[in-house]
N, CA, C and O of each residue as an XYZ file, in Angstrom:
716
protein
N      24.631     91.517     18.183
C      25.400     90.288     18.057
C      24.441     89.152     17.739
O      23.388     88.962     18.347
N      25.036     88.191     16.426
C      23.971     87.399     16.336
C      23.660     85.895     17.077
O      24.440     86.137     17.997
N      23.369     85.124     17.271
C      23.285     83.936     17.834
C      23.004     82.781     17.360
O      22.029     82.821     16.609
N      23.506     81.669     17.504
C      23.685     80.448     16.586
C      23.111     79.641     17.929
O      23.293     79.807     19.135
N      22.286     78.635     17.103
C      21.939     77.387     18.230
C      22.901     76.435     17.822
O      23.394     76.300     16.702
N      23.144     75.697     19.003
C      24.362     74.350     19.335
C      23.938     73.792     20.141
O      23.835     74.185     21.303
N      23.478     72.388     19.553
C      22.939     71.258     20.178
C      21.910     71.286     21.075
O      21.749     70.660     22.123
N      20.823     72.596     20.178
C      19.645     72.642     20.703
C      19.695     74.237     22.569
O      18.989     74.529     23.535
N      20.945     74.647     21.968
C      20.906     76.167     23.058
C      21.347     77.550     22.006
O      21.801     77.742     20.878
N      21.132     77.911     22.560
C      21.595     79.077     21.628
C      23.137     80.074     22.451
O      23.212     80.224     23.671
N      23.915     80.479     21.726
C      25.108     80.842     21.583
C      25.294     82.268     21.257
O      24.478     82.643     20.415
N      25.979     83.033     21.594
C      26.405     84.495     21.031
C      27.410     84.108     20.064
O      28.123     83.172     20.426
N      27.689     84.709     18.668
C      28.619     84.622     17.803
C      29.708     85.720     18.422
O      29.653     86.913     18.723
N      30.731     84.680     18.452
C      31.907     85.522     18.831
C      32.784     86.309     17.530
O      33.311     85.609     16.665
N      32.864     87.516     17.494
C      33.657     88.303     16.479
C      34.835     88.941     17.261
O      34.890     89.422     18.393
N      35.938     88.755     16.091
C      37.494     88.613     16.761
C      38.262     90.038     15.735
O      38.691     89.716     14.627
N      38.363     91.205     16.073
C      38.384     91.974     16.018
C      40.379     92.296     15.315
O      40.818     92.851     14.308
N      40.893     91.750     16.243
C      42.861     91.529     16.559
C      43.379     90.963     17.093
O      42.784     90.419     18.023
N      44.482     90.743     16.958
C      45.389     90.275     18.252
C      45.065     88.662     17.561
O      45.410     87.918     18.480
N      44.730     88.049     16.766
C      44.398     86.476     15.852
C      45.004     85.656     16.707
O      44.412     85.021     17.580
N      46.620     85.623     16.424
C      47.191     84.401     17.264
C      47.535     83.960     18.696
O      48.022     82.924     19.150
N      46.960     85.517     19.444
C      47.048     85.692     20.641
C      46.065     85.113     21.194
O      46.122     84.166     21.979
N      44.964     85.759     20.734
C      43.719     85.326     21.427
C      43.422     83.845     20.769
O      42.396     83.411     21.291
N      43.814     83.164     20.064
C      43.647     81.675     19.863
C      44.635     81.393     20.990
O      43.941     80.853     21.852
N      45.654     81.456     21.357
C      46.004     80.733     22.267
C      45.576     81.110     23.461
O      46.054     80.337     24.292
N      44.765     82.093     24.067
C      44.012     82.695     25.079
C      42.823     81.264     25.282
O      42.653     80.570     26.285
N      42.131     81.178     23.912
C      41.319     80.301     24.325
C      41.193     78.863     24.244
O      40.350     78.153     24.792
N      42.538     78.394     23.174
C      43.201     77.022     24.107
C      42.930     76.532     25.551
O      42.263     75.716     26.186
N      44.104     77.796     25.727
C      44.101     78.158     27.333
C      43.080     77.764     28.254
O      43.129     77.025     29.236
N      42.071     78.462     27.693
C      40.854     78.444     28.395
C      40.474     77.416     28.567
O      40.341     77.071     29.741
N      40.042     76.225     27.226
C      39.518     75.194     26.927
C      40.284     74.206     27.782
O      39.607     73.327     28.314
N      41.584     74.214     27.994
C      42.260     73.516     28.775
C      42.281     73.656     30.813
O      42.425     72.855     31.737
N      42.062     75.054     30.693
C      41.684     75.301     31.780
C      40.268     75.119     32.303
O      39.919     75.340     33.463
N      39.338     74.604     31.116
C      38.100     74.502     31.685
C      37.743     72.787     32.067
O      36.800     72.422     32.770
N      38.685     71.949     31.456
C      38.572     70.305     31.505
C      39.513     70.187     32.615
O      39.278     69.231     33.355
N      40.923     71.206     33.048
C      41.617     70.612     34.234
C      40.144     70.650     35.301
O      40.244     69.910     36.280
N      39.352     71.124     35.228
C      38.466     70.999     36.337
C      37.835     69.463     36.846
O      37.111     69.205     37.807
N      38.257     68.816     36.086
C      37.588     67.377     35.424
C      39.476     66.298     35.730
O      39.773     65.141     35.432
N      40.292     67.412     36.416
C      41.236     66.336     36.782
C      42.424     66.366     35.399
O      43.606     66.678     35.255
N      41.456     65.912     34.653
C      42.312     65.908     32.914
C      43.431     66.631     32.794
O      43.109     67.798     33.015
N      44.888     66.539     32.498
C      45.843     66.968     31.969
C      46.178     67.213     30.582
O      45.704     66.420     29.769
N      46.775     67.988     30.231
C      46.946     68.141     28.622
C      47.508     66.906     27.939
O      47.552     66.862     26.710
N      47.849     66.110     28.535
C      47.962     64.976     28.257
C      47.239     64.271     27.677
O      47.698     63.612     26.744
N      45.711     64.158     28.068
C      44.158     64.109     27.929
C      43.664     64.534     26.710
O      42.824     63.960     26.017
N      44.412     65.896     26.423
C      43.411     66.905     25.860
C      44.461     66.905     24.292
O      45.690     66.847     24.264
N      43.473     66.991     23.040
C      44.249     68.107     21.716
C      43.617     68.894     21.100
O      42.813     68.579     20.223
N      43.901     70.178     21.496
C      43.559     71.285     21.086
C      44.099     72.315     19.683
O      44.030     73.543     19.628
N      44.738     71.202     18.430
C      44.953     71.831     17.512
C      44.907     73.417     17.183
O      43.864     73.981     16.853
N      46.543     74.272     17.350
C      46.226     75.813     16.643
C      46.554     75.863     15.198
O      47.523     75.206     14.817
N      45.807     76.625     14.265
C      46.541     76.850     13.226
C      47.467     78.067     13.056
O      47.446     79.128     13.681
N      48.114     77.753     12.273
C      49.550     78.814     12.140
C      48.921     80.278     11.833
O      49.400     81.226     12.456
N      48.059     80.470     11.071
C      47.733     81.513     10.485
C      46.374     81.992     11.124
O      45.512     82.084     10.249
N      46.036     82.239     12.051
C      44.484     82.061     12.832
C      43.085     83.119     12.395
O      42.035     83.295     13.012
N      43.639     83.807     10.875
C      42.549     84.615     10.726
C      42.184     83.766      9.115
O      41.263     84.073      8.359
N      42.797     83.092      8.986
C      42.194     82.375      7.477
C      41.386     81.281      8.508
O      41.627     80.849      9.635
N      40.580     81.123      7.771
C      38.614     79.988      7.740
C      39.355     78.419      8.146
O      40.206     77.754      7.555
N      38.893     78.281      8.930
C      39.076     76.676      9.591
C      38.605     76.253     10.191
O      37.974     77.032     10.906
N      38.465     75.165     10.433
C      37.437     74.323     11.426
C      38.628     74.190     12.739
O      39.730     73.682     12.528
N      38.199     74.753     14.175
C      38.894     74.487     15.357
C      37.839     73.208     15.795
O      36.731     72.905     15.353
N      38.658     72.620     16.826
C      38.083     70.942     17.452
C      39.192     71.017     19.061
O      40.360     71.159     19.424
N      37.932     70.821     19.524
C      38.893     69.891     21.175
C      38.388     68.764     20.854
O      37.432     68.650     20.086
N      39.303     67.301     21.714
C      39.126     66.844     21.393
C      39.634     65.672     23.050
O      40.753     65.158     23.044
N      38.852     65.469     24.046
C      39.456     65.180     25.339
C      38.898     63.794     25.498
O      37.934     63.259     24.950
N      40.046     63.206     26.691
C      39.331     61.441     27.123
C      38.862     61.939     28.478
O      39.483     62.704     29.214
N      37.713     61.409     28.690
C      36.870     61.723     30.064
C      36.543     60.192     30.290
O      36.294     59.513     29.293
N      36.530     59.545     31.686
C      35.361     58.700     31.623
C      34.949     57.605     30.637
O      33.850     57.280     30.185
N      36.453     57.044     30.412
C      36.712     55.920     29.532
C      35.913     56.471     28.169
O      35.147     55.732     27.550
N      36.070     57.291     27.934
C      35.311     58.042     26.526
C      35.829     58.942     25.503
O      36.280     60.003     25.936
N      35.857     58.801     24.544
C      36.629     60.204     23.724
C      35.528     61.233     23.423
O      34.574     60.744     22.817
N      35.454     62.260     23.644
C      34.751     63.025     23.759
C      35.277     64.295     22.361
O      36.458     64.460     22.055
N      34.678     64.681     22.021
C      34.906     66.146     20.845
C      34.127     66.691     20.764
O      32.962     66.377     21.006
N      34.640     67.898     20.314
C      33.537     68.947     19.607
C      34.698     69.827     18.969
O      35.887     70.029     19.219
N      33.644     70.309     17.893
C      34.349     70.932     16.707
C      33.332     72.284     15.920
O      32.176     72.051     15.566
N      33.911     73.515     15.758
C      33.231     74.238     15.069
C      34.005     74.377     13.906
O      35.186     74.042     13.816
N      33.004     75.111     12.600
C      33.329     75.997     11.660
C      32.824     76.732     10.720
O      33.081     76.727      9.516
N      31.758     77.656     11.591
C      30.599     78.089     11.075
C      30.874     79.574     11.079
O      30.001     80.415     10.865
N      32.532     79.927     11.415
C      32.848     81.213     11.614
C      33.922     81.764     10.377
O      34.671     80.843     10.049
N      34.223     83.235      9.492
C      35.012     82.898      8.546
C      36.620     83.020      8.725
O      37.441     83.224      7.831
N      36.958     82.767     10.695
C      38.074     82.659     11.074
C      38.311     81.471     12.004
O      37.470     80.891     12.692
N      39.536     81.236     11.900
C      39.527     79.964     12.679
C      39.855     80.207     14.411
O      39.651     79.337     15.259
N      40.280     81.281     14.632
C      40.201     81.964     15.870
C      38.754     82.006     16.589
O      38.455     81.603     17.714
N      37.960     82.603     15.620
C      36.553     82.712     15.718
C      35.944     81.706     16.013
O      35.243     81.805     17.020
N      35.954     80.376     15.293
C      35.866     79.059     15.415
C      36.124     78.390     16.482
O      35.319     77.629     17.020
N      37.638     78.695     17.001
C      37.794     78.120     18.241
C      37.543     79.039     19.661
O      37.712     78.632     20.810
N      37.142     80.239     19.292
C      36.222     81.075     20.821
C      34.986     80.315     21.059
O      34.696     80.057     22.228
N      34.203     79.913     20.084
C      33.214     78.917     19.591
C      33.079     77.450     20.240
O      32.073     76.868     20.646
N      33.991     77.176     20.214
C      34.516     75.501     21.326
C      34.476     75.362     22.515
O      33.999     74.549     23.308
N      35.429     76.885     22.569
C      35.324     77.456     24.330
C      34.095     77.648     25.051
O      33.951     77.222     26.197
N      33.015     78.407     24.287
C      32.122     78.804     24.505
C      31.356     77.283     25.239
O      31.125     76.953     26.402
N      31.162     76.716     24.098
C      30.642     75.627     24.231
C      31.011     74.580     25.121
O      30.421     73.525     25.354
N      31.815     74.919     25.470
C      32.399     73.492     26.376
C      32.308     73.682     27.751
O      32.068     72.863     28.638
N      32.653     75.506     27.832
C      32.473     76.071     29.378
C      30.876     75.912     29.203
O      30.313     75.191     30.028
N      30.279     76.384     28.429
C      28.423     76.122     29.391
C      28.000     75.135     29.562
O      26.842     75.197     29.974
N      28.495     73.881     29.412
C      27.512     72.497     29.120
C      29.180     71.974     30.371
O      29.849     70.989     30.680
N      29.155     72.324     30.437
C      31.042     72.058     32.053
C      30.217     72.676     33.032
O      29.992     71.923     33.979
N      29.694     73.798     33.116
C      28.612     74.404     34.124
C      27.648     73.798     34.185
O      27.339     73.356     35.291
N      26.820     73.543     33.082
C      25.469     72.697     33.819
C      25.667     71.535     34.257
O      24.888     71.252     35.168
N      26.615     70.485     33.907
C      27.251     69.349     34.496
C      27.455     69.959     35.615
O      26.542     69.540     36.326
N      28.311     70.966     36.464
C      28.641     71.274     37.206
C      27.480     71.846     38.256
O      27.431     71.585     39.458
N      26.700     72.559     37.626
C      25.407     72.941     38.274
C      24.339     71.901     38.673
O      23.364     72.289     39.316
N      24.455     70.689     38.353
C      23.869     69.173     38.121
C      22.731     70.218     37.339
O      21.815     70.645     38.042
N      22.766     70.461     36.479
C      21.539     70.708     35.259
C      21.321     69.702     34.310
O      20.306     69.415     33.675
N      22.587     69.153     34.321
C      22.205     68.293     33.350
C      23.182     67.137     34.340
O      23.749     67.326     35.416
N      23.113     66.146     33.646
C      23.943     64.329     33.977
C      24.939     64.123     33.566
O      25.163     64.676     32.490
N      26.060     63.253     34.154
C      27.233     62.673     33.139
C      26.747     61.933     31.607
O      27.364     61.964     30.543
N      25.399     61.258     31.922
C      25.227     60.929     31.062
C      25.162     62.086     29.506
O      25.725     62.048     28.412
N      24.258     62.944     30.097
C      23.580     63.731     29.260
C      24.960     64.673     28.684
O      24.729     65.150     27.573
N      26.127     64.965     29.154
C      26.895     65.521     28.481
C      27.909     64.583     28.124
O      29.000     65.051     27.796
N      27.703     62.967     28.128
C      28.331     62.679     27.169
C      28.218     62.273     26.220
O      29.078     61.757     25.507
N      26.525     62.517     25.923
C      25.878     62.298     24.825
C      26.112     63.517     24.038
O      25.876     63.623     22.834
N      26.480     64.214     24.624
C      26.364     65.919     24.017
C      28.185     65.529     22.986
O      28.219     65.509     21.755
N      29.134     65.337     23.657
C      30.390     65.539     23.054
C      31.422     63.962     22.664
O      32.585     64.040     22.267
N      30.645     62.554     22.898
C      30.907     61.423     22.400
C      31.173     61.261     21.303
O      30.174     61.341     20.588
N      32.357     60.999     20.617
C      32.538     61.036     19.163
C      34.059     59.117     18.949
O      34.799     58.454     19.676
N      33.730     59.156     17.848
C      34.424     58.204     17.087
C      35.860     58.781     17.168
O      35.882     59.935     16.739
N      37.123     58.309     17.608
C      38.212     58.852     17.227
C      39.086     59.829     16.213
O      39.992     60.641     16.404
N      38.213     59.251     14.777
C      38.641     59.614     13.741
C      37.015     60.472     13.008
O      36.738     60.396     11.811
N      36.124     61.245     14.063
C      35.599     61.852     13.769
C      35.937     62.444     12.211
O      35.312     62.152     11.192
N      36.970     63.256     12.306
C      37.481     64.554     11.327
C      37.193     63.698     10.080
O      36.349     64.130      9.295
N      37.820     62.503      9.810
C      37.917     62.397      8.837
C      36.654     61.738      8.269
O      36.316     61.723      7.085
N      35.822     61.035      9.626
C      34.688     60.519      8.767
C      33.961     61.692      8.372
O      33.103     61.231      7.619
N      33.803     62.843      8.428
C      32.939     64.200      8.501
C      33.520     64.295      7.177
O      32.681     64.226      6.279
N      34.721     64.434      6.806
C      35.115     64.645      5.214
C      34.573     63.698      4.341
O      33.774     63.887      3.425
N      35.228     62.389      4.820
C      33.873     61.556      3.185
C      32.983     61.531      3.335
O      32.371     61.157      2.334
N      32.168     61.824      4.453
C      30.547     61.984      4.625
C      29.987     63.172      3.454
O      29.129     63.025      2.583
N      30.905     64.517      3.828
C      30.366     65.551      2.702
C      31.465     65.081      1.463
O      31.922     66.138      1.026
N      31.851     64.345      0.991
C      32.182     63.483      0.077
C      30.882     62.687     -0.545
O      30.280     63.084     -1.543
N      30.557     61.557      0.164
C      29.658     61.316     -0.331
C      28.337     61.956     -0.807
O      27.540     61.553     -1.654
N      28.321     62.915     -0.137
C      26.943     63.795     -0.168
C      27.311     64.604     -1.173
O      26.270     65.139     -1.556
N      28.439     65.086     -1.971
C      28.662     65.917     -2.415
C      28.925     67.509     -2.429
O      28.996     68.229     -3.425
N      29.039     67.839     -1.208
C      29.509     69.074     -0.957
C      31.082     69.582     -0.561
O      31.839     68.751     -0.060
N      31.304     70.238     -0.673
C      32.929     71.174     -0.770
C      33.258     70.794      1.066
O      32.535     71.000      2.041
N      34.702     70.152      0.970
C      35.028     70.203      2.481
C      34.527     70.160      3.152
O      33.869     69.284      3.713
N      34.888     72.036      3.394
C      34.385     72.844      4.364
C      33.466     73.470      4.582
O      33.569     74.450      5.320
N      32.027     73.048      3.902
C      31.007     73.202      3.340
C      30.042     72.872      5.437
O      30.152     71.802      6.036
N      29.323     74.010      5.953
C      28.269     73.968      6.406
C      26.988     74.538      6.814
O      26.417     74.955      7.822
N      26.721     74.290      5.039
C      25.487     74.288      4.579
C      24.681     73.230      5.105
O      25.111     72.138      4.734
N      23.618     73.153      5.870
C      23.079     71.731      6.311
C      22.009     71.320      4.921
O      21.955     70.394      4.112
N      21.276     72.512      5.169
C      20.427     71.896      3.998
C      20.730     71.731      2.585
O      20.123     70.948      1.854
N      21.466     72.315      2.302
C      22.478     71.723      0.777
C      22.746     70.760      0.797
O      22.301     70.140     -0.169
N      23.663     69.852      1.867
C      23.734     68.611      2.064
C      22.485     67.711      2.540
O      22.513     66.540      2.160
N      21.685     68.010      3.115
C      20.207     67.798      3.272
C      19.366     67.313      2.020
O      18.672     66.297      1.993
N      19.572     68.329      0.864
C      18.859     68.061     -0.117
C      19.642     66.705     -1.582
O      19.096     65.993     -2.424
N      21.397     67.006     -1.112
C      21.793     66.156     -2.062
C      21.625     64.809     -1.282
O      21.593     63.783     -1.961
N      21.517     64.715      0.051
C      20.836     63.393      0.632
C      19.948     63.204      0.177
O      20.326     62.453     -0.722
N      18.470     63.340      0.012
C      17.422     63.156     -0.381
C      17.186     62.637     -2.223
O      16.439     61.825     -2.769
N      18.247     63.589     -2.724
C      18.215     63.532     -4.433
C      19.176     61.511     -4.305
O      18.651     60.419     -4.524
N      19.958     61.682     -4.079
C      20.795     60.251     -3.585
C      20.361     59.483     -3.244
O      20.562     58.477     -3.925
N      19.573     59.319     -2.151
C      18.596     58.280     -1.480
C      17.666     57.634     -2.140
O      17.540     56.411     -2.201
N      16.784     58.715     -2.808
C      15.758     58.267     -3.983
C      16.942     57.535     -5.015
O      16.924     56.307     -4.926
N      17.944     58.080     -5.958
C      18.364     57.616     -6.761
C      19.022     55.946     -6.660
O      19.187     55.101     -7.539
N      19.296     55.925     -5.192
C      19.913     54.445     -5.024
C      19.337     53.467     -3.876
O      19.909     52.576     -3.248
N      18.544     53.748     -3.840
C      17.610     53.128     -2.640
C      17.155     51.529     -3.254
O      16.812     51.376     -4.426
N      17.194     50.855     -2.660
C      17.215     49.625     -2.677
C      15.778     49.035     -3.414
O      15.750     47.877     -3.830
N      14.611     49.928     -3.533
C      13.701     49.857     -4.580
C      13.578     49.847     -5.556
O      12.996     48.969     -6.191
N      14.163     50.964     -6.048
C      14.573     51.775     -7.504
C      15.107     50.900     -8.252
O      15.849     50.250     -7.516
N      15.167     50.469     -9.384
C      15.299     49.926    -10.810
C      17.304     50.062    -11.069
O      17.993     49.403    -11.847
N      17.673     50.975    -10.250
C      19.419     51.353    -10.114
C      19.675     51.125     -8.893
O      20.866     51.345     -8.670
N      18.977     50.703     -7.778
C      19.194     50.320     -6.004
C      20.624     49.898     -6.119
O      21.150     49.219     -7.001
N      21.161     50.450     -5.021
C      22.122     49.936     -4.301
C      22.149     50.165     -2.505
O      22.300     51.164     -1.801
N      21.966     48.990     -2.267
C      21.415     48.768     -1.046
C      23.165     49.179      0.011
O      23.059     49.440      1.210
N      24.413     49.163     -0.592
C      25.644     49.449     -0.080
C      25.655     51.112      0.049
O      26.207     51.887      0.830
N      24.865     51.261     -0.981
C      25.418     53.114     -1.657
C      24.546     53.711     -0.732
O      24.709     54.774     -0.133
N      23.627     52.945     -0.672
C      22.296     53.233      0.090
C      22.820     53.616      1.631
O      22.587     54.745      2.063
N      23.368     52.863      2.254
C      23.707     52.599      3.490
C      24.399     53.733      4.261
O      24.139     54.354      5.292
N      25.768     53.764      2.991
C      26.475     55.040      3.200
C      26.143     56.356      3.025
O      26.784     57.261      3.558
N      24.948     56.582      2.140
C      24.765     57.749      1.724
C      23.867     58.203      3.210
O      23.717     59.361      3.601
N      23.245     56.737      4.005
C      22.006     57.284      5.338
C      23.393     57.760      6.337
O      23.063     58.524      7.244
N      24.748     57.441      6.292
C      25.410     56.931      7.513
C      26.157     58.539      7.488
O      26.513     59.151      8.495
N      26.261     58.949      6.277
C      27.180     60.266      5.835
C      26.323     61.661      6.532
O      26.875     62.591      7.119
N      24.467     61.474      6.222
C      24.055     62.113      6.530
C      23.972     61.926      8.131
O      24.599     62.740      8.810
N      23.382     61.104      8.655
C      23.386     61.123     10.051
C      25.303     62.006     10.473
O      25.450     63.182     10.808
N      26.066     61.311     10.356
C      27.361     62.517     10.734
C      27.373     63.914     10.755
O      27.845     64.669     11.605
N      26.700     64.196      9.542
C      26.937     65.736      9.401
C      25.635     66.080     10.014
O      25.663     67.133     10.651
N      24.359     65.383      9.978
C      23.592     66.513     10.662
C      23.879     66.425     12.533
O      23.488     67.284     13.323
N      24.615     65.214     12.885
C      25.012     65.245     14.457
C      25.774     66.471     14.403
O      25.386     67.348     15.175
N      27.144     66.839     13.391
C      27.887     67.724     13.562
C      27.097     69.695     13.446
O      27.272     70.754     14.048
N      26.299     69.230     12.382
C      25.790     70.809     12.261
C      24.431     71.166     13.061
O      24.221     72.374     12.946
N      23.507     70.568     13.777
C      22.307     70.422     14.092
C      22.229     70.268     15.691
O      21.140     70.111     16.243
C-alpha cells in the first residue's frame, strides 16, 4: 500500500474495492462522528456526497470550530469515495493528536483554517496558473508559476504588478492545498 504525505505526515492510500455509495456514506458518517467529539452538530458540519461515488472528484469537510471555518479537502485519488476515506483519515489523526495534546488548538487550526469560499478560490487559482480543474499536479503548476512570474513581474519591460500579485496569491493556494 502506497503512502502520500499530508501536511507534512504521511498517510496510507486508501483503495476502495465495492460497495462505492455505501462506504462513502460509512465515512461521512465517520467524519461526522469524529467532530461530534468537539460538541459540533451536523448543523456545524458539510460533508458533500456525490451521486455517483466511483467517478474522480474532489471530497471536502468543511466544519465551524472555535469561531473558525475550518476545511479540508482531497483529490489525489481516481475515486471520489477514495477521496473522501482520505478526509476521514485525515481529520481522525490530527482529532487524536489534539486529543492526545500532541499537538495545540492552535496548531490544528492552522492545519484546517480556510476562507469560506475556499473551492472556488482553488479553481481560478489553477485558472490563473493554467492548469485543468482538477489538475494535482503540484509541480506543473509550480513551473507555469515560475514561467508567469518572470513574464509579468513588475521589472520586465511587459510588468504587471496586478497580474503579478495574482499569479503569487494563486500559487500560494494551491501549494497550501497540495503540499
Amino acid at each position: 500500500m502506497s503512502m502520500i504525505n499530508i501536511k507534512g505526515y504521511d498517510f496510507k492510500q486508501i483503495a476502495i474495492r465495492d460497495s462505492y455509495n455505501r462506504r462513502a456514506l460509512q465515512y461521512k458518517n465517520k467524519i461526522i462522528g469524529y467532530l461530534k467529539v468537539f460538541g459540533l452538530t451536523e448543523d456545524d458540519m458539510d460533508i458533500p456526497l456525490e451521486s455517483i461515488t466511483i467517478r474522480k472528484a474532489q471530497a471536502s469537510a468543511s466544519w465551524y470550530m472555535w469561531n473558525e471555518h475550518l476545511f479540508f479537502s482531497y483529490n489525489r485519488s481516481t475515486k471520489f469515495v477514495e477521496n473522501l476515506a482520505m478526509v476521514a483519515q485525515v481529520i481522525k489523526y490530527f482529532i487524536d493528536l489534539l486529543s492526545e495534546d500532541k499537538i495545540t488548538q492552535e496548531e490544528f487550526l492552522k492545519l484546517f483554517v480556510e476562507d469560506n469560499d475556499i473551492i472556488e478560490q482553488r479553481k481560478n487559482a489553477r485558472e490563473i496558473l493554467g492548469v485543468e480543474e482538477s489538475s494535482t499536479d503540484f509541480e506543473t503548476m509550480h513551473k507555469n508559476y515560475k514561467n508567469l512570474s518572470k513574464e509579468h513581474h513588475p521589472d520586465m519591460p511587459n510588468g504587471n504588478t496586478e497580474k503579478f500579485k495574482k499569479i503569487n496569491s494563486a500559487h500560494k493556494i494551491l501549494k497550501r492545498e497540495l503540499n
